[in-house]
C-alpha positions as CSV (number, residue, x, y, z in Angstrom):
1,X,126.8,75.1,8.4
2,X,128.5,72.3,6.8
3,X,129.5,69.5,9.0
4,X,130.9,65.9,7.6
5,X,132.7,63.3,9.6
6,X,134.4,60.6,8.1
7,X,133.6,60.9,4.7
8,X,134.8,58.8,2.3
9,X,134.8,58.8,-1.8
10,X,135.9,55.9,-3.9
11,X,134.9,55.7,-7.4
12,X,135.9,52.2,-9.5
13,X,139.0,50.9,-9.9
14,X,139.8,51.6,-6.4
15,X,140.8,55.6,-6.6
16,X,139.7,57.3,-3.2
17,X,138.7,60.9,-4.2
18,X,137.9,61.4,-0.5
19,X,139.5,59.8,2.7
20,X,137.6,60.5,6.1
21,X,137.0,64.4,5.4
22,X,136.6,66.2,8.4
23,X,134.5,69.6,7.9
24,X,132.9,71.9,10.5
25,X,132.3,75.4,8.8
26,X,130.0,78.6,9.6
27,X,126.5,78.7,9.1
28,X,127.1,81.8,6.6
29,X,129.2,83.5,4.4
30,X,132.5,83.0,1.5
31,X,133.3,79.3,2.5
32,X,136.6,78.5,0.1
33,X,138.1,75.1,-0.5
34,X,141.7,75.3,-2.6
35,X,144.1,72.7,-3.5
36,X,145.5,71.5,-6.3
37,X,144.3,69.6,-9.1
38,X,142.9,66.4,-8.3
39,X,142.7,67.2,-4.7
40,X,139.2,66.1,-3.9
41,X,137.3,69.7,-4.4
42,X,134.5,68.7,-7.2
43,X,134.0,65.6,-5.4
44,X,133.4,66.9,-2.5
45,X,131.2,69.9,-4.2
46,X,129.1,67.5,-5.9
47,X,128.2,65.3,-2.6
48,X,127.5,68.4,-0.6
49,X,125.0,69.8,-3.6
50,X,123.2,66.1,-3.3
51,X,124.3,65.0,-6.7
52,X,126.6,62.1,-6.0
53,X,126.2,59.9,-3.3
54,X,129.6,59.3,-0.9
55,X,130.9,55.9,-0.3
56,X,130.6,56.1,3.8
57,X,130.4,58.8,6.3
58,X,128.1,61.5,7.4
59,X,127.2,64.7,5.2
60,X,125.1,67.7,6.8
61,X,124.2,70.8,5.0
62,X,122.4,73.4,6.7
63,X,120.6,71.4,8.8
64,X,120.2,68.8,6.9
65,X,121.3,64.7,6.1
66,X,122.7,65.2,2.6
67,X,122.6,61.4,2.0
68,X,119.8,60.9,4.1
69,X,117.4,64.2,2.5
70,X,119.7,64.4,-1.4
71,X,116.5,66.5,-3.2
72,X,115.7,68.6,-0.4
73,X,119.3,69.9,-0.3
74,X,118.6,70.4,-4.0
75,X,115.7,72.3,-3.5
76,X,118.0,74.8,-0.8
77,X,120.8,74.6,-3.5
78,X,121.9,76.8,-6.7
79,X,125.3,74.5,-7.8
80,X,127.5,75.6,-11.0
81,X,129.8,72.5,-12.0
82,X,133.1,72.8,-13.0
83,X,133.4,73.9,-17.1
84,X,129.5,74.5,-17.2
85,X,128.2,76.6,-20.0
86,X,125.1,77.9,-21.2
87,X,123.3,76.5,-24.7
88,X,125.0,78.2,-27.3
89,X,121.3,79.2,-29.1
90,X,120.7,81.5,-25.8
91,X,121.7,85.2,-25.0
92,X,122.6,85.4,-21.4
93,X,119.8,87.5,-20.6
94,X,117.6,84.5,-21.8
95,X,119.9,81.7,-20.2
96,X,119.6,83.9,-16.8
97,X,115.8,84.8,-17.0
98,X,114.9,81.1,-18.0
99,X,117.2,79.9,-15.5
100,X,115.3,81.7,-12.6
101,X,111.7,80.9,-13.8
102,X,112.7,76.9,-13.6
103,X,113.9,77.7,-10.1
104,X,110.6,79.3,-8.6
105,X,110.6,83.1,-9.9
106,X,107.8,84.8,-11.6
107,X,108.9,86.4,-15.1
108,X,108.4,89.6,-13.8
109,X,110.6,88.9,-10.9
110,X,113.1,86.7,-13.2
111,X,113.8,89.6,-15.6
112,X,114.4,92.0,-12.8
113,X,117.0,89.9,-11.3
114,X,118.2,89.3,-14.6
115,X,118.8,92.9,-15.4
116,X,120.5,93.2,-11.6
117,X,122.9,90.4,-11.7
118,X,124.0,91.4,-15.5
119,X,124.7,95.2,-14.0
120,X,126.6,93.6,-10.8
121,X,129.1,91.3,-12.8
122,X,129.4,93.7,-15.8
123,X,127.7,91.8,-18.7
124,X,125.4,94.7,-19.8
125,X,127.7,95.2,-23.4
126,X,127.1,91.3,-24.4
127,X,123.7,90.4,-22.6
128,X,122.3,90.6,-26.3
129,X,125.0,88.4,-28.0
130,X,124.2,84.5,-28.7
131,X,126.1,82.5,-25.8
132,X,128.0,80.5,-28.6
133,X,129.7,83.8,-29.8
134,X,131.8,84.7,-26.3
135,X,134.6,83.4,-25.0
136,X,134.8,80.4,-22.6
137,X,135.1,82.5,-19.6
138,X,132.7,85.1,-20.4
139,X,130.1,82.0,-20.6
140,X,131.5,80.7,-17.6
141,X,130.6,84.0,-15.8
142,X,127.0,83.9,-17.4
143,X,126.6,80.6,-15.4
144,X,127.7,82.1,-12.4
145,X,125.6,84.9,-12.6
146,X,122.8,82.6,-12.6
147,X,123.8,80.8,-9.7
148,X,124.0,84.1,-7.9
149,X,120.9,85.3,-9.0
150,X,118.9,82.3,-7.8
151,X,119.3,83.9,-4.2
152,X,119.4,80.4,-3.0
153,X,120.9,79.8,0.7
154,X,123.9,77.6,-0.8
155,X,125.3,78.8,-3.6
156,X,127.9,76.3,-4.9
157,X,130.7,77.7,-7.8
158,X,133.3,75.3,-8.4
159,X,135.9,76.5,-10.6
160,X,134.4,79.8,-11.2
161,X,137.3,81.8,-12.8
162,X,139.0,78.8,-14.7
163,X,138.6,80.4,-17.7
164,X,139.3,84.3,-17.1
165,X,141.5,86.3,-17.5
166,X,143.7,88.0,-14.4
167,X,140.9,91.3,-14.9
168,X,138.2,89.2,-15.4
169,X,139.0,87.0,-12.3
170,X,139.3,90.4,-10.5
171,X,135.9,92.0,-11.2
172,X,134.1,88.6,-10.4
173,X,135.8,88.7,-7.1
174,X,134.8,91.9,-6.0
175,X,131.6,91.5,-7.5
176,X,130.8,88.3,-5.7
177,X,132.7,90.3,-1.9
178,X,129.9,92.5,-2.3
179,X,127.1,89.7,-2.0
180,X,128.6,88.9,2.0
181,X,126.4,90.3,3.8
182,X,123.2,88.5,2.4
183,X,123.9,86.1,5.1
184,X,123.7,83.7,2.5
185,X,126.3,80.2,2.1
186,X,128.3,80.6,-1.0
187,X,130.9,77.5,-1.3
188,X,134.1,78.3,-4.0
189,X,136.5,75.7,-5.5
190,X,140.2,77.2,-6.7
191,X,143.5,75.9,-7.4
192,X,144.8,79.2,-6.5
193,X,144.3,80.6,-3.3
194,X,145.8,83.0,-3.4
195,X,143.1,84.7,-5.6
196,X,140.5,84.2,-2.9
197,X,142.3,84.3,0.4
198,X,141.2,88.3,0.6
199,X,136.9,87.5,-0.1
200,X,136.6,84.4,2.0
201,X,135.5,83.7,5.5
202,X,136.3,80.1,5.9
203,X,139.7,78.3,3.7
204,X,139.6,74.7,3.8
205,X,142.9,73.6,2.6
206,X,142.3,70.3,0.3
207,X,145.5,67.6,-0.9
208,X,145.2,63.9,-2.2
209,X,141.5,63.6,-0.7
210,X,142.3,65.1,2.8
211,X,141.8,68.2,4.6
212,X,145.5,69.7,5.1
213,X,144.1,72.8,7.3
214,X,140.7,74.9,7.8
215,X,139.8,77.9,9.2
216,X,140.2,81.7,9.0
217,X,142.4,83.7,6.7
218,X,144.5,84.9,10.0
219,X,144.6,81.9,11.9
220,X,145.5,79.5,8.7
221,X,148.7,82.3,8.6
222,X,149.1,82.1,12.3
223,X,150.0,78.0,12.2
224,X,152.5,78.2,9.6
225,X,155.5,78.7,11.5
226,X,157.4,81.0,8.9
227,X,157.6,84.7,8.5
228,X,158.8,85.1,4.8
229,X,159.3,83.1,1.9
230,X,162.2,83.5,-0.9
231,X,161.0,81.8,-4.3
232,X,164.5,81.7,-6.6
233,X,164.0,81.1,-10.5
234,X,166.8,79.6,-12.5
235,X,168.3,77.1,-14.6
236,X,169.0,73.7,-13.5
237,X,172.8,74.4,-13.2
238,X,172.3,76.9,-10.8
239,X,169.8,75.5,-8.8
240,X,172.2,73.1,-7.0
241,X,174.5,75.8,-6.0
242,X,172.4,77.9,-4.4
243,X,170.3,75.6,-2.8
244,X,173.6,75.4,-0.3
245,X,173.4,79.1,-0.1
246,X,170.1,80.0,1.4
247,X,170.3,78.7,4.6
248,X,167.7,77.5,6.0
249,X,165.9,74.0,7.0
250,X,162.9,74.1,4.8
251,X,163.7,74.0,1.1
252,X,161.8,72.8,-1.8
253,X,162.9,72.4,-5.3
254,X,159.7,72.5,-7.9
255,X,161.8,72.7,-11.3
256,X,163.7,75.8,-11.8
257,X,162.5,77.4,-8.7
258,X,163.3,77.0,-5.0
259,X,161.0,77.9,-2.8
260,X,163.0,79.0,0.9
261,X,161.2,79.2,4.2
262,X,162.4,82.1,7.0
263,X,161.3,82.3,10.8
264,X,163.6,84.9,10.8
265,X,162.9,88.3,8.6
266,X,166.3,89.5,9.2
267,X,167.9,86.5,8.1
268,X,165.8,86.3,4.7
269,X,166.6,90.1,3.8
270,X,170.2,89.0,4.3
271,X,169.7,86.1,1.5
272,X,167.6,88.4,-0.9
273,X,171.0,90.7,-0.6
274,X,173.5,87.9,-1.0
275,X,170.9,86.7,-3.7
276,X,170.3,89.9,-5.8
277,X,174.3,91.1,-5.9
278,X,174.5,87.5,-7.8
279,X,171.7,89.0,-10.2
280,X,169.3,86.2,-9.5
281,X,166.0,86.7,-10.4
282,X,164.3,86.4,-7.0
283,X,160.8,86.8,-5.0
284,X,160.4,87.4,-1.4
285,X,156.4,87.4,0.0
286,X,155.1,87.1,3.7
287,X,153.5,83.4,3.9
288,X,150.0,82.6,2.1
289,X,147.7,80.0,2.0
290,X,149.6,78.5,-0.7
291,X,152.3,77.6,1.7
292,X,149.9,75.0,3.4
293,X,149.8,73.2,0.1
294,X,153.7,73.6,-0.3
295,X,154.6,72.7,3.8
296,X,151.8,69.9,4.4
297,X,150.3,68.5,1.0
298,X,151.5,68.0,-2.2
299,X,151.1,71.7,-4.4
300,X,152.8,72.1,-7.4
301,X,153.2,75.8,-8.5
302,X,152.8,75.4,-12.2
303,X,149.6,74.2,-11.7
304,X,148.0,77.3,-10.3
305,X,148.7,79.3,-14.0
């Protein structure tokens, strides 16, 4: 379980990474935090991994005082920062193996594990290849292997999947949903949540250093008050015009898009009608966790690419 109360981050020159974070999670499980870039999410993954000490405020980590205890939530903790790679000289079957030895394992053991993380996220046809030869991603997925390997009770990935590709991202995904039920504590930091909404047991929402929402997948969807969501892309000289059309309260311009919120499902097929006869080109989608970002903090859909 991670619990914090009124935590605070500011680094110098006055910017407040973190302001009074307020986090209860389970003791268990996929625990996601998504929000935009520069929304607090390394920051917060670095002081709950006991690497970087919060300006105020209480940090607990499976039991224990984060600032109080740092290294003995280090010892409990296998943490991946953001853009990590391994040394270029290594193969990842030699990054991995080495990787578990410094954390505990007998080479015997380290190899095996080696070997069975390799198989789970689909490395076998490069585990032979110097690191410095694959692609960013590919070395970014080495890393996390490693993490995953470690069979530590917090497992802490931030930015995973910033450098895959849309198939790539996909295979770690369902690679790391099959890891759920070692009743392990794997924490994951995205910009896109909608990429992890389906693997994760607990979504805390992050904008501008504050927790915009937390909890389940169904009851983050259950507060939004919406049904359906119409995203219109088009130039600028259009955008005005049907910005009248749509009909509805909640409407937010980001560019050449305009993102339309409906309570009413009727009503929004009648606009995607209306819309499409016009030969807009036009998205409509139930509400995801996205919407939080868009309705409460401060999102901006070009950065989730």
């Amino acid at each position: 379980m991670i619990i914090t109360k009124d935590l605070v981050k500011i680094y110098r020159g006055g910017v407040k990474a973190l302001d009074r974070v307020d986090i209860r999670t389970p003791s268990e499980g996929i625990i996601s935090f998504v929000g935009s870039n520069g929304a607090g999410k390394t920051t917060l993954m670095r002081i709950l991994a006991g690497v970087l000490k919060p300006t105020s405020g209480y940090v607990e980590v499976a039991g224990v005082d984060v600032v109080r205890e740092p290294q003995k939530i280090r010892e409990r903790t296998s943490y991946m920062p953001q853009g990590s790679t391994p040394p270029g000289f290594s193969t990842p079957y030699q990054f991995i193996t080495s990787y578990l030895m410094y954390r505990g394992f007998s080479y015997k053991e380290a190899r095996e594990k080696a070997l069975e993380v390799i198989r789970l996220f689909e490395l076998e046809n490069i585990m032979m290849r110097r690191c410095s030869e694959l692609s960013y991603g590919t070395q970014q997925r080495v890393v996390a292997s490693a993490v995953i390997a470690s069979d530590a009770d917090i497992m802490i990935l931030d930015e995973p999947t910033s450098g895959l590709d849309p198939i790539a991202r996909r295979r770690f995904w369902a690679a790391l949903y099959s890891l759920k039920r070692r009743g392990k504590m794997i924490l994951i930091t995205s910009h896109n949540p909608e990429e992890i909404e389906s693997i994760s047991d607990y979504i805390i929402v992050m904008s501008r250093g504050n927790i915009v929402a937390q909890g389940d997948l169904k009851n983050l969807l259950r507060s939004i008050e919406f049904k359906r969501v119409i995203e219109i892309y088009s130039e600028d000289s259009f955008i005005n015009i049907y910005e009248e059309k749509l009909k509805t309260d909640t409407v937010y311009r980001l560019r050449n898009m305009i993102v339309s919120y409906y309570k009413d499902e009727d009503q929004a097929d009648k606009i995607v009608d209306q819309l499409s006869r016009d030969g807009l080109k036009i998205r409509i989608r139930p509400v995801s966790v996205t919407d939080l970002l868009l309705l409460r903090g401060d999102y901006l859909y070009e950065e989730t690419d």
